[in-house]
Steps between C-alpha positions, in 0.01 A plus 500: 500500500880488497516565147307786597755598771795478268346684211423773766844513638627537140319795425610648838881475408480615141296829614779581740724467249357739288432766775901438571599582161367831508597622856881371470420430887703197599476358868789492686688203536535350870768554657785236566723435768848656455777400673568757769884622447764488742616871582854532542695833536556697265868724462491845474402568108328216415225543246128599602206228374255583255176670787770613725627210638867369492598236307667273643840387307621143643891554612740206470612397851866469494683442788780759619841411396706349787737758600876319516599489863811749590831305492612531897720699569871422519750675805767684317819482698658840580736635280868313598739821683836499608607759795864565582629501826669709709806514281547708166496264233663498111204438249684355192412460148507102504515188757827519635796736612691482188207769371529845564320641713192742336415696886454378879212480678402579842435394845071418476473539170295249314522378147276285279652216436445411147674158461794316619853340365454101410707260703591637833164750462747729760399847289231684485437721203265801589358761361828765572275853369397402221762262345642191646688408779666223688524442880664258669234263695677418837539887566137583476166376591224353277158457506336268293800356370294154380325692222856619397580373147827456287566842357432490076813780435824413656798716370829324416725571766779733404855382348749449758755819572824424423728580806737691424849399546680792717865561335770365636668756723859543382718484786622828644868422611562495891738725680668279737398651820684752697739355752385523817851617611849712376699142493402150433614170650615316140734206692429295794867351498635209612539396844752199672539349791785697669678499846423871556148654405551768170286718237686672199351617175478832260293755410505621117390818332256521225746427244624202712830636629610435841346816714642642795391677822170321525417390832345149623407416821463153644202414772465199701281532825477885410726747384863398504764664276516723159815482285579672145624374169872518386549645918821296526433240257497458098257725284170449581553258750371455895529274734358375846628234744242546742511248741908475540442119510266255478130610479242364703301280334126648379648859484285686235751756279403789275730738279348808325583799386416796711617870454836574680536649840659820565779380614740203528344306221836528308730424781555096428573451866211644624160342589289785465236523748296765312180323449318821469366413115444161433244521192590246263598600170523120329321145595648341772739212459410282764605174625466256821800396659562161648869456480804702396473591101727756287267636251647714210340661180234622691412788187303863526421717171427860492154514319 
C-alpha cells in the first residue's frame, strides 16, 4: 500500500505543476522577520523613502570641538602723568638745564609722561602738544612712576656757550678832586722845645710866591686871635705867641685860614677881636701842647 501512497502523491505534484505553468500564478512567499529600524531624526532636507517614508541616513557622531578657554584678563595700569605744581615751570627740549627751553607749563596741568632720563631717573619726558618735552621730577607730581621706563630718544645736550670775555675798560684818567677849600695846608713844620710857646709859618700863592694880606687865626679853648701875612713881618709871613710863656700842658692849638675882619687885621699890634666870620678856608693845623715848643714852617697854598 505505500507504494501505492507514493505513486499517488507523485501524480499529485506533477499535475500541479502543469496547472502552474499555464496560470504563471506563484504563491507568495512567507514573510520573514525584518529587523525593525531605529528612527532617528531627520534634518531639514533629508531625502523622502521609496512609499513615502524617510530614509533614514546614519550621521557620524562627532563630538563638538572644545572651545579654548579665554586667557584672563590682565589689569592694565593707568597711563603714567605728571602734573605741575603751583609754580610755572620751563619744559625743555632735553634732561637738564643746559637745554633750551621749548615752552612752560602751568599750574594743574598734566602731562603724559612718556619715559625718563637713565641714572638719576630725575626727568620726566612728556608728551609737550604733540612733540616732546622734559620736566624736571622733584617740581611735579607723578603717578605711576614704577611703570616709567628709560626714554629710547635722548638728544645730545647742546655745546657749551662760550662766555664771553667783556673788554677791558681802558681807564678814563681821574681829575684829582676839587679842593675842599681856597688854600691848602702843604707843611706841618717843625716844632722845638722852647722857653716861650711860638707858631710861625707862610702862606704861598698858586705860583708858590710868598702871599700877603691873608689872614690866620689861632684857636685854643675857642676863638682867640686873627693876624695877617707880611702885617709887620717878612713877605708872606705871620706869627703868633699866644700864650706869652709857657703853655699849659694838654692845651689843644689850631691855625687856619679864615677871611679877614673888617678891621684891625693889618695892625701887627693888634689882637683883633672880630670873630664875626670864622669859616675856615684851609685844613686846620692842629697840635696838642704839653710843654713850651717854637714851631716854624708851618706852610698854606692858595689852591
Amino acid at each position: 500500500m505505500r507504494w501505492l501512497q507514493s505513486l499517488t502523491f507523485l501524480f499529485t505534484v506533477l499535475m500541479l505543476a502543469a496547472c502552474g505553468s499555464r496560470n504563471t500564478s506563484v504563491e507568495p512567499a512567507l514573510p520573514t522577520n525584518t529587523a525593525v529600524p531605529t528612527f532617528t531624526s531627520t534634518p531639514v532636507g533629508a531625502a523622502v523613502g521609496a512609499g513615502g517614508g524617510q530614509v533614514s541616513t546614519p550621521q557620524p557622531q562627532t563630538q563638538p570641538a572644545a572651545t579654548p578657554a579665554a586667557p584672563a584678563a590682565t589689569a592694565t595700569p593707568d597711563a603714567p602723568m605728571a602734573t605741575i605744581g603751583n609754580v610755572i615751570m620751563n619744559v625743555r627740549g632735553g634732561p637738564g638745564t643746559n637745554y633750551n627751553v621749548i615752552g612752560t607749563a602751568a599750574p594743574g596741568q598734566q602731562f603724559e609722561i612718556t619715559g625718563k632720563n637713565p641714572g638719576l631717573g630725575d626727568w620726566w619726558q612728556i608728551n609737550y602738544n604733540g612733540q616732546t618735552g622734559w620736566l624736571y621730577g622733584p617740581l611735579v607730581t607723578a603717578t605711576n612712576p614704577q611703570v616709567v621706563q628709560i626714554a629710547l630718544v635722548i638728544p645730545a645736550p647742546p655745546p657749551p656757550t662760550a662766555t664771553p670775555i667783556p673788554p677791558t675798560p681802558v681807564p678814563v684818567p681821574t681829575q684829582p678832586p676839587a679842593p675842599r677849600f681856597p688854600y691848602s695846608l702843604v707843611d706841618q713844620g717843625q716844632c722845638q722845645s722852647k722857653v716861650t710857646t711860638f707858631f710861625e709859618g707862610v702862606v704861598y700863592d698858586r705860583n708858590n710866591n710868598f702871599k700877603n694880606g691873608v689872614c690866620l687865626h689861632i684857636a685854643f679853648g675857642g676863638p682867640r686871635n686873627t693876624k695877617c701875612t707880611g702885617c709887620g713881618k717878612p713877605s708872606g709871613t705871620w706869627g703868633f705867641s699866644p700864650f706869652g710863656g709857657p703853655a699849659n700842658a694838654g692845651t689843644f692849638v689850631e691855625i687856619f685860614v679864615v677871611n679877614c675882619p673888617s678891621s684891625g687885621w693889618d695892625d701887627p699890634r693888634s689882637r683883633t677881636k672880630d670873630f664875626s666870620n670864622l669859616t675856615p678856608l684851609s685844613e686846620k693845623w692842629s697840635m696838642t701842647v704839653n710843654q713850651s715848643v717854637g714851631c716854624v714852617n708851618i706852610a698854606f697854598k692858595e689852591n
